[in-house]
N, C-alpha and C positions, 0 to 999 in steps of 0.2 A: 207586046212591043210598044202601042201608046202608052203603057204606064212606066213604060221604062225612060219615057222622053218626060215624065214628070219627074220620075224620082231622081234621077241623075244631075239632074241642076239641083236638086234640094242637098242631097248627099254632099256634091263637091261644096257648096255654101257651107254647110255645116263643117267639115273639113278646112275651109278655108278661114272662120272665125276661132276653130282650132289653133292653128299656126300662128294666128294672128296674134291668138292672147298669149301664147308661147312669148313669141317676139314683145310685147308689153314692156315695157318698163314699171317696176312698182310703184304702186299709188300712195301707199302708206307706210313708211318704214323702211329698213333694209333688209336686202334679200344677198345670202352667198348664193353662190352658185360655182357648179363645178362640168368640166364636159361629162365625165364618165360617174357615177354613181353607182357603181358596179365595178370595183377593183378584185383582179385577183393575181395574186403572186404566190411563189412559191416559199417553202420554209427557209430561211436563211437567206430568204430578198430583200434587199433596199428598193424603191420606187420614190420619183419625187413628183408630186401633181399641184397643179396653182387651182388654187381657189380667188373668184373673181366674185366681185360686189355691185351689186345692184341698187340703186336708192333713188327713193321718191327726192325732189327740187328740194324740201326744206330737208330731209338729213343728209344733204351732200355735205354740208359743213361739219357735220358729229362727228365725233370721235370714239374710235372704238375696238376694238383688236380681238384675237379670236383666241377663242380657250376651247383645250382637250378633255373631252369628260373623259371619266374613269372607264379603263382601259383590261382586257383580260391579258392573264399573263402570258409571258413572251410577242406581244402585239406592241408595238412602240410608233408613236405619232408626236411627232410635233413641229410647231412652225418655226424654218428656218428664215422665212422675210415677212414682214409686217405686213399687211392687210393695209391698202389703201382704195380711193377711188380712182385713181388715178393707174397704178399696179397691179395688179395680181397678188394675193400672197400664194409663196410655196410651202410645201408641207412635205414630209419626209415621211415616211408608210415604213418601217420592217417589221415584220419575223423573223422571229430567233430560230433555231436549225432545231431544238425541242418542240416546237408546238405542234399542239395536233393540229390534221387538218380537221379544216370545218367552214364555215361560214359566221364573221363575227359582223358586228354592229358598231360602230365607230360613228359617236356623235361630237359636234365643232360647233360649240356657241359662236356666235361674233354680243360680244359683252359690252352693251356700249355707255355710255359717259356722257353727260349732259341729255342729259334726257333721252337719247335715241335708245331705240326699241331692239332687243334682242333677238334674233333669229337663230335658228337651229339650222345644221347638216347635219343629215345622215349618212351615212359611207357606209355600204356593205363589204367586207372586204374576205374574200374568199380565198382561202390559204390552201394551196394544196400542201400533198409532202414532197420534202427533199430528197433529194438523191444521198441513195445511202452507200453508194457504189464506191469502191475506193480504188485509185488506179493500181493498175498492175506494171512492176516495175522487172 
């Protein structure tokens, strides 16, 4: 029981510089950022998610916009609002009603311009299968 009155303050500390650097803002560069990093939809779903920007004081002024790397087929992404500091960009996620399920990889540079630094997203994005039922009439 005494050692438990030690480790407990240590544990929540360590915990609490956890969260802490979570909440950070970047020191060096630009960072996207997305709530969920774990997408999953179904075949023949549309989804639309904003991807938010993060940046050190000197690249708040860069400029820079976000590009879809290469994609497996029937998986379609791309941004339907610009990437700002100020906005959010959106992004549009579907599946075609053919794809397998599975778990794909879906990577979003932000490509930037005057010198700022590029960052990479990665998006998991786990497709189950569609409803192959057809109604009855």
């Amino acid at each position: 029981m005494k050692n438990l009155k030690f480790v407990l303050p240590f544990i929540l500390l360590i915990f609490s510089f956890a969260v802490q650097a979570q909440k950070m803002s970047v020191k060096d560069g630009i960072k996207l950022t997305l709530e969920d990093y774990n997408i999953e939809l179904k075949a023949g779903e549309t989804q639309e998610k904003e991807i938010k920007v993060l940046a050190s004081k000197f690249y708040k002024k860069a400029d820079f916009s976000l590009k879809i790397g290469s994609l497996p087929e029937g998986l379609n992404v791309k941004v339907i609002t610009p990437i700002s500091f100020e906005t959010p960009a959106k992004i549009e996620i579907s599946a075609e009603k053919e794809i397998a399920a599975g778990i794909y990889t879906v990577m979003i540079e932000g490509e930037g311009k005057d010198g700022a630094k590029v960052r990479t997203l990665a998006l998991a994005l786990k497709v189950l299968a569609g409803s192959n039922l057809s109604s009855i009439e």
